[in-house]
PyMOL commands that place a pseudoatom at each C-alpha (Angstrom):
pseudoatom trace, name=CA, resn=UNK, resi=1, chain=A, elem=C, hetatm=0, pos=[4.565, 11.614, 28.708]
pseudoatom trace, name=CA, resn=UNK, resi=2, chain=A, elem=C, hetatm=0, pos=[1.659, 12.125, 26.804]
pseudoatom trace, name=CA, resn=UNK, resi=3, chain=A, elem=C, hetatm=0, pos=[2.679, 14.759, 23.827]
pseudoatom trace, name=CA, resn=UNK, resi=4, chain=A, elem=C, hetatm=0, pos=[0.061, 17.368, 22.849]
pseudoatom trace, name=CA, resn=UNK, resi=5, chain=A, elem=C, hetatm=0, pos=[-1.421, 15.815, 19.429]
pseudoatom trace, name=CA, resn=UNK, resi=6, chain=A, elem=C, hetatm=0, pos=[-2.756, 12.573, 21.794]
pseudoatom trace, name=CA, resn=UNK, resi=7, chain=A, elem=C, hetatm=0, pos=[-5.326, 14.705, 23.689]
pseudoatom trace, name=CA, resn=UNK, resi=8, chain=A, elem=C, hetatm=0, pos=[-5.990, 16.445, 20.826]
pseudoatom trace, name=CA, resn=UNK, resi=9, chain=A, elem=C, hetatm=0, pos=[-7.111, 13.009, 19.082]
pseudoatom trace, name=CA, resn=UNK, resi=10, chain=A, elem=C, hetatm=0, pos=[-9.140, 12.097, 21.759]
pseudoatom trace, name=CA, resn=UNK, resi=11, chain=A, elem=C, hetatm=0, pos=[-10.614, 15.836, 22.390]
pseudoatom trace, name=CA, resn=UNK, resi=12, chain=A, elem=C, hetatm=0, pos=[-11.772, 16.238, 18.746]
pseudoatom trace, name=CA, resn=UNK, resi=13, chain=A, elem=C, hetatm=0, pos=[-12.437, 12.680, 18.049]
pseudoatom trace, name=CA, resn=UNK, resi=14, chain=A, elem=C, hetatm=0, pos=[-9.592, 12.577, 15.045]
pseudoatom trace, name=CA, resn=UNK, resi=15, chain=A, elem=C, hetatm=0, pos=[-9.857, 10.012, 13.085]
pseudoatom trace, name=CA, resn=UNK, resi=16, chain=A, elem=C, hetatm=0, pos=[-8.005, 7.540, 12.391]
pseudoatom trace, name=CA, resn=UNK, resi=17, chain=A, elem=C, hetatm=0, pos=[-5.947, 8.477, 15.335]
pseudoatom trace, name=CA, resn=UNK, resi=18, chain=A, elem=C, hetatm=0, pos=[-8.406, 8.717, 18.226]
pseudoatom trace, name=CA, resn=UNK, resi=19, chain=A, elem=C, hetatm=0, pos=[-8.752, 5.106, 19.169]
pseudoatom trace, name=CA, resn=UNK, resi=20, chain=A, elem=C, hetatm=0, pos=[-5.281, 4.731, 20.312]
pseudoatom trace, name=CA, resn=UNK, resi=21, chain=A, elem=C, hetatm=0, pos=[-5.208, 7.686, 21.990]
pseudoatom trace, name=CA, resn=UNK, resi=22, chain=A, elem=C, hetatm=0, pos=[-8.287, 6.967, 23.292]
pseudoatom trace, name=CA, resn=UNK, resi=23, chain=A, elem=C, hetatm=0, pos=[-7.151, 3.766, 24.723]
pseudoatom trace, name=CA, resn=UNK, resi=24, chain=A, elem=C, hetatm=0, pos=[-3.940, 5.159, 25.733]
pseudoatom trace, name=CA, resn=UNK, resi=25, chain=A, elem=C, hetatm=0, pos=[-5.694, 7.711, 28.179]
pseudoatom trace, name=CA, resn=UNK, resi=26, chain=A, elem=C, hetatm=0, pos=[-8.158, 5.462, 29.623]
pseudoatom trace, name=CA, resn=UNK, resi=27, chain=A, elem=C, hetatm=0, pos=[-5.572, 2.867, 30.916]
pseudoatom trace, name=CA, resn=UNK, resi=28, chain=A, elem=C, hetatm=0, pos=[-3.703, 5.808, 32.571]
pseudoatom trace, name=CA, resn=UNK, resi=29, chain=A, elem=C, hetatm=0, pos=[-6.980, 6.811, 33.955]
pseudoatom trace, name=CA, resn=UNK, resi=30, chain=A, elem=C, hetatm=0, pos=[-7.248, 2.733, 35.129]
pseudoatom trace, name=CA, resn=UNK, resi=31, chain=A, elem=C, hetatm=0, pos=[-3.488, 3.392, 36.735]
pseudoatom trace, name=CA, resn=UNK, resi=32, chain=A, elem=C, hetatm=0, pos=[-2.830, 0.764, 34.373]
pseudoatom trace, name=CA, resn=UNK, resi=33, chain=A, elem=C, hetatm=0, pos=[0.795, 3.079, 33.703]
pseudoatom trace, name=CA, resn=UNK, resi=34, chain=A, elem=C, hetatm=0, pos=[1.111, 7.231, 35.167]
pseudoatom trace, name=CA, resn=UNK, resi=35, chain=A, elem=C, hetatm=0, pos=[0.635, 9.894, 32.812]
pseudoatom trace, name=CA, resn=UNK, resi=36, chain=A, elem=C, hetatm=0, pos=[2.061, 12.762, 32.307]
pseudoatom trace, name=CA, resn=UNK, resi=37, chain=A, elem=C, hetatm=0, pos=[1.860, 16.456, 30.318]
pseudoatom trace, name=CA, resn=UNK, resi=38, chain=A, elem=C, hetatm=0, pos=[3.984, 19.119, 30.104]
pseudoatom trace, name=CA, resn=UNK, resi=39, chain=A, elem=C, hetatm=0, pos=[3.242, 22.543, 31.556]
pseudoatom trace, name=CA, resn=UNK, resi=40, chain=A, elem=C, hetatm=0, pos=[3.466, 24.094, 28.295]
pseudoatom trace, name=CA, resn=UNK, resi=41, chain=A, elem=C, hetatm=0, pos=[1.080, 21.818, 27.005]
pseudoatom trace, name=CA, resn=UNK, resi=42, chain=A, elem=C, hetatm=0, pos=[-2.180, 23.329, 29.377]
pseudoatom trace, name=CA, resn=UNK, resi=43, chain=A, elem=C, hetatm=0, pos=[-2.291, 26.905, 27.467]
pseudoatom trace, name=CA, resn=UNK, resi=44, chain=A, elem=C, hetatm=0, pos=[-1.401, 25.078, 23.629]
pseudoatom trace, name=CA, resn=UNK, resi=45, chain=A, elem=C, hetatm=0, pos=[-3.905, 22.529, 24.353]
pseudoatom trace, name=CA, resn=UNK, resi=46, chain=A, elem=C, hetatm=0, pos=[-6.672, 24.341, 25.457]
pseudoatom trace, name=CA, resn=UNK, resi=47, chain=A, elem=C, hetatm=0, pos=[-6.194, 27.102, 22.773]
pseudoatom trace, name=CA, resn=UNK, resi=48, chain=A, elem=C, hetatm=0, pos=[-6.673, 24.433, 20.312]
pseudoatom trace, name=CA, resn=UNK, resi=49, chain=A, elem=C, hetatm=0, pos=[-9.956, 23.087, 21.961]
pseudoatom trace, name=CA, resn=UNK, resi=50, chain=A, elem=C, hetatm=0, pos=[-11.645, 26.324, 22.500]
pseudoatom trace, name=CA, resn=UNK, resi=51, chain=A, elem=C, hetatm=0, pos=[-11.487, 26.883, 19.043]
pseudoatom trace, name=CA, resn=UNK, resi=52, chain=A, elem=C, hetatm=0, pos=[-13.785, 23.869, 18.938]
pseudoatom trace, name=CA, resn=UNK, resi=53, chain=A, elem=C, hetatm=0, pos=[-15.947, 23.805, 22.061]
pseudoatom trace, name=CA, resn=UNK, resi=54, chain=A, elem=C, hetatm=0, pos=[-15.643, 27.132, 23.458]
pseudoatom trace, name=CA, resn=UNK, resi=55, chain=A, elem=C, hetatm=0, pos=[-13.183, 27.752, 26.676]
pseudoatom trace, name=CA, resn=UNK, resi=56, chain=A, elem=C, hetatm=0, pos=[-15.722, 26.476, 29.040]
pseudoatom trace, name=CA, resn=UNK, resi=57, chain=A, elem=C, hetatm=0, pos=[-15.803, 23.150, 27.428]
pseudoatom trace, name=CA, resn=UNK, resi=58, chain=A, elem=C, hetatm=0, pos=[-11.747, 23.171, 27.176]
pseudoatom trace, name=CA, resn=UNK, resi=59, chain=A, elem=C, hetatm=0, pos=[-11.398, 24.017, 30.800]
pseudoatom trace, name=CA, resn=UNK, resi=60, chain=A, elem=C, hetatm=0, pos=[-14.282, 21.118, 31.968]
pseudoatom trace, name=CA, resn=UNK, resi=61, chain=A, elem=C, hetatm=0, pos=[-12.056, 18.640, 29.550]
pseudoatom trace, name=CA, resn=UNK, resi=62, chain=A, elem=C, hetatm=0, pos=[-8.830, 19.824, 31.093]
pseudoatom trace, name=CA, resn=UNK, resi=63, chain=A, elem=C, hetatm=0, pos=[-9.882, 19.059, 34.134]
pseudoatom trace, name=CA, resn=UNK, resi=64, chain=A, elem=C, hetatm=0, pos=[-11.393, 16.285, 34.076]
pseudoatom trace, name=CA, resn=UNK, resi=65, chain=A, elem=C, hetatm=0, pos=[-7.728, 14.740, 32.791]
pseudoatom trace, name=CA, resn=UNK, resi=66, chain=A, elem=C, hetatm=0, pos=[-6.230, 16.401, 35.511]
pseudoatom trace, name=CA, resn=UNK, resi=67, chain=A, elem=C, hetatm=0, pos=[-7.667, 13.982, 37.374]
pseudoatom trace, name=CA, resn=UNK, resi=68, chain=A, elem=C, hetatm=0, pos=[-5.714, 11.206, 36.411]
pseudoatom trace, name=CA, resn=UNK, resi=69, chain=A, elem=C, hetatm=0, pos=[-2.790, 12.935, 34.794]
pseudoatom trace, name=CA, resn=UNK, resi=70, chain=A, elem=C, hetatm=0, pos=[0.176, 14.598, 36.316]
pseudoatom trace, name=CA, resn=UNK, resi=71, chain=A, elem=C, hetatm=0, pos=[1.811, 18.053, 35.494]
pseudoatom trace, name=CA, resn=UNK, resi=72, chain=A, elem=C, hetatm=0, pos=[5.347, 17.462, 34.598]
pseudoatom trace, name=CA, resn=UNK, resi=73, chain=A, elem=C, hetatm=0, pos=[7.127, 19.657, 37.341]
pseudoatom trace, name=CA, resn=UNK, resi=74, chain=A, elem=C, hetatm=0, pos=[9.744, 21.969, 34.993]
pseudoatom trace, name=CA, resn=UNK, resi=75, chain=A, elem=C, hetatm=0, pos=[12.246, 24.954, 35.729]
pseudoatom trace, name=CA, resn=UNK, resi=76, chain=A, elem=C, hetatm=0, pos=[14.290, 27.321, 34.237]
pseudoatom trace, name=CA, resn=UNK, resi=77, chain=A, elem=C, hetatm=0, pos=[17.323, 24.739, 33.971]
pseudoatom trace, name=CA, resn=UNK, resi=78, chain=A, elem=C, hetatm=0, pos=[14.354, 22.377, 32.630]
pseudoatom trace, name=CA, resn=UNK, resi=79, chain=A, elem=C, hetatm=0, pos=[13.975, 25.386, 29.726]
pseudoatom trace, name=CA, resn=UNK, resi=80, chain=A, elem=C, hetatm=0, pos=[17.858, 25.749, 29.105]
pseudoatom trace, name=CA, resn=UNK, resi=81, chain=A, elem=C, hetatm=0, pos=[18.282, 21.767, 28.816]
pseudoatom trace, name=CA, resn=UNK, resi=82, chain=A, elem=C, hetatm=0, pos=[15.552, 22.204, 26.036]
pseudoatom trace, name=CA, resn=UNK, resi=83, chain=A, elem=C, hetatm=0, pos=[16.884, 24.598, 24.503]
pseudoatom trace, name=CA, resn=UNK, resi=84, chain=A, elem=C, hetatm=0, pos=[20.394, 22.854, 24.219]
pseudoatom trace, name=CA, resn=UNK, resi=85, chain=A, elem=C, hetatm=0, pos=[18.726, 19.598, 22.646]
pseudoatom trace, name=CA, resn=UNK, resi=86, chain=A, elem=C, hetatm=0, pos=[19.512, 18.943, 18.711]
pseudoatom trace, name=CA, resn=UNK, resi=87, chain=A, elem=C, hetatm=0, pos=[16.038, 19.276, 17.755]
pseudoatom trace, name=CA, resn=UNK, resi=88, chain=A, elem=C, hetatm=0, pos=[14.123, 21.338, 14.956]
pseudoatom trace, name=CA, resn=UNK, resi=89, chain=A, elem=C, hetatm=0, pos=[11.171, 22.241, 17.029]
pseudoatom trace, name=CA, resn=UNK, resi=90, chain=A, elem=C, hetatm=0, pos=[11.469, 24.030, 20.408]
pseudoatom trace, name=CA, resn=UNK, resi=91, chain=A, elem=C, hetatm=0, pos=[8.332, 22.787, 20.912]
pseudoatom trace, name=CA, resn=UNK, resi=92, chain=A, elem=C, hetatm=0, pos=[8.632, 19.135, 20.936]
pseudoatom trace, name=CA, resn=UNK, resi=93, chain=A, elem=C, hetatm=0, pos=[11.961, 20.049, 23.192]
pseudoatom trace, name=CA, resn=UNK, resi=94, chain=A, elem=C, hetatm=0, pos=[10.538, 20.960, 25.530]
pseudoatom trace, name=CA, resn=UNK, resi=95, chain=A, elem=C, hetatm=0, pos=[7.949, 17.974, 25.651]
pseudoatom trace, name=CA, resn=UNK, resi=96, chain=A, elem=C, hetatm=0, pos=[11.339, 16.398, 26.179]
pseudoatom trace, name=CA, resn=UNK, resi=97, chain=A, elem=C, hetatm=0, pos=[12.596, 18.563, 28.851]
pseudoatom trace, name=CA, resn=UNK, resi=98, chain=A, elem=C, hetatm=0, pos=[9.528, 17.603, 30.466]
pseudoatom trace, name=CA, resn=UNK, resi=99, chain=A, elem=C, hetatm=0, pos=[9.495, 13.976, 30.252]
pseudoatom trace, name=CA, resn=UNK, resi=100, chain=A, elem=C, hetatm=0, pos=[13.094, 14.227, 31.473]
pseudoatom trace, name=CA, resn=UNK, resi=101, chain=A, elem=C, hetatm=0, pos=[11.826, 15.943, 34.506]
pseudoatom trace, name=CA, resn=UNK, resi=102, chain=A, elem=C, hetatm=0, pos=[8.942, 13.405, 35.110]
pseudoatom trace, name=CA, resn=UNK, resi=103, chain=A, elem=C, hetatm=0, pos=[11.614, 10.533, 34.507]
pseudoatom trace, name=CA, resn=UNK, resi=104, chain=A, elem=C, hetatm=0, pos=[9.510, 9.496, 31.932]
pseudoatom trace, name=CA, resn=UNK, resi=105, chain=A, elem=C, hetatm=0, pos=[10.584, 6.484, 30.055]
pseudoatom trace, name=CA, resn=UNK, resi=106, chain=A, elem=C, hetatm=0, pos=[8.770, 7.182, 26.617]
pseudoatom trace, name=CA, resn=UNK, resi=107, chain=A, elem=C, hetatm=0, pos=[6.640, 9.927, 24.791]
pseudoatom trace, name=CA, resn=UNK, resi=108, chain=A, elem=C, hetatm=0, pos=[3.223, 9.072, 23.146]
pseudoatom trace, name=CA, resn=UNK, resi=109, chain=A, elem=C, hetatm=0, pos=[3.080, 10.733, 20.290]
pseudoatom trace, name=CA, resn=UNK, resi=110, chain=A, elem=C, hetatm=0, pos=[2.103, 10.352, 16.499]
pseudoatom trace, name=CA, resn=UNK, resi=111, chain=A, elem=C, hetatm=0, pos=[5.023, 12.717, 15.370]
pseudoatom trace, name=CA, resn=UNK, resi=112, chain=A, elem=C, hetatm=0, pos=[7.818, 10.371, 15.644]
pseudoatom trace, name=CA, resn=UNK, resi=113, chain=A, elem=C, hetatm=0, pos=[10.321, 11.796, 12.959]
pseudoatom trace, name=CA, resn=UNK, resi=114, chain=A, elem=C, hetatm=0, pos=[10.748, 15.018, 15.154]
pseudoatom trace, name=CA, resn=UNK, resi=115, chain=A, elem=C, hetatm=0, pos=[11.773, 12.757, 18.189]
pseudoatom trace, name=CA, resn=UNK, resi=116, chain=A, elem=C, hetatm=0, pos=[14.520, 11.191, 16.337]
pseudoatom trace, name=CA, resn=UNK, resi=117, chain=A, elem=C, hetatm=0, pos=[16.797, 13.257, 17.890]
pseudoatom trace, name=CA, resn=UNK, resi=118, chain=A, elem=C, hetatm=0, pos=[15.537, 13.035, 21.462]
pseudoatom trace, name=CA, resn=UNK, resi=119, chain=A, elem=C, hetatm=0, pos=[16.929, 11.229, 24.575]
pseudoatom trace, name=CA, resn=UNK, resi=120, chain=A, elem=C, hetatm=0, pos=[13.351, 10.242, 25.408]
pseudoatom trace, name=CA, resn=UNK, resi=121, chain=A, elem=C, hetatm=0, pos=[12.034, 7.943, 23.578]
pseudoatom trace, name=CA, resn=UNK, resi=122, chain=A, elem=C, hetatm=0, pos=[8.945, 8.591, 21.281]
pseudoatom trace, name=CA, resn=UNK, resi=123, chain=A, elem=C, hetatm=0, pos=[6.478, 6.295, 20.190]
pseudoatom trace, name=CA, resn=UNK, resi=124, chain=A, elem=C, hetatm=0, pos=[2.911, 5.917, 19.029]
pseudoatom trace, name=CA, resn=UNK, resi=125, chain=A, elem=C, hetatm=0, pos=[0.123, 5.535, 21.606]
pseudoatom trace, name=CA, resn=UNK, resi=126, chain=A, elem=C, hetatm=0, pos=[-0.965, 2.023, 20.302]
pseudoatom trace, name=CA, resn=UNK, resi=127, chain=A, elem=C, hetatm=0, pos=[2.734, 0.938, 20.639]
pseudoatom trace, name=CA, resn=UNK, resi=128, chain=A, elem=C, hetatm=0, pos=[2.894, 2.699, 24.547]
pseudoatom trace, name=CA, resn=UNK, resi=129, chain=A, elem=C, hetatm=0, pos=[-0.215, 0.714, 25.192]
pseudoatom trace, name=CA, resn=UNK, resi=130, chain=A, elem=C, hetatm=0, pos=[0.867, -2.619, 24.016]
pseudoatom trace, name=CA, resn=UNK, resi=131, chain=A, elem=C, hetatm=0, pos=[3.635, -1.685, 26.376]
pseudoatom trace, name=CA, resn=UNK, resi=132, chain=A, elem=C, hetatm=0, pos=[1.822, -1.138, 29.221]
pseudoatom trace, name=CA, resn=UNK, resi=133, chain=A, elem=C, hetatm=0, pos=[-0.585, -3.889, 28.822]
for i in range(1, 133): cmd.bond("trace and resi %d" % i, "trace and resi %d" % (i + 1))
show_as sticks, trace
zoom trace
């Protein structure tokens, strides 16, 4: 499960983060490992990149990582599981909720501490690609 702040790296070239994330989206694009975002993460993330390129250039980004990237399939029981979870942000629940419902193993993020409490486990794209490689 790829959390929001990844393709944000890679989308506005964030330094120092956007090498691993980088990295981390082009061996998913190889089929090196399957990728996944959550629903939720469509309308955040391209918010956040139209602010930067215009909504044109968000959509043409989106999907061109559709591609190569699934959609997490989540329901209402998906939303209620999320909202149950011991976690501070509702937000990174429901990444959760939606790497539960992909049977995702792990979540590549850069915002560890606020997966500490999550069944999923979270770790840093250059750690998921040493994984996977």
């Amino acid at each position: 499960m790829l959390d929001t702040d990844v393709l944000i790296d890679v989308a506005l070239d964030r330094e120092p983060h956007v090498a691993a994330s980088c990295a981390l989206l082009e061996a998913v694009e190889r089929g090196d490992a399957s990728g996944f975002i959550a629903w939720h993460s469509l309308s955040n993330f391209h918010y956040l990149l139209s602010l930067h390129h215009g909504a044109a250039g968000a959509k043409e980004f989106l999907l061109d990582l559709l591609n190569f990237v699934g959609v997490a399939q989540t329901s209402t029981a998906s939303a209620a599981y999320a909202a149950g979870l011991p976690m501070k942000d509702f937000e990174d629940a429901l990444q959760v909720a939606a790497a539960t419902a992909c049977g995702a193993d792990v979540i590549a993020t850069r915002n560890i501490r606020d997966y500490a409490a999550s069944p999923v486990k979270a770790e840093l794209p250059a750690d998921v690609l040493r994984r996977i490689s």
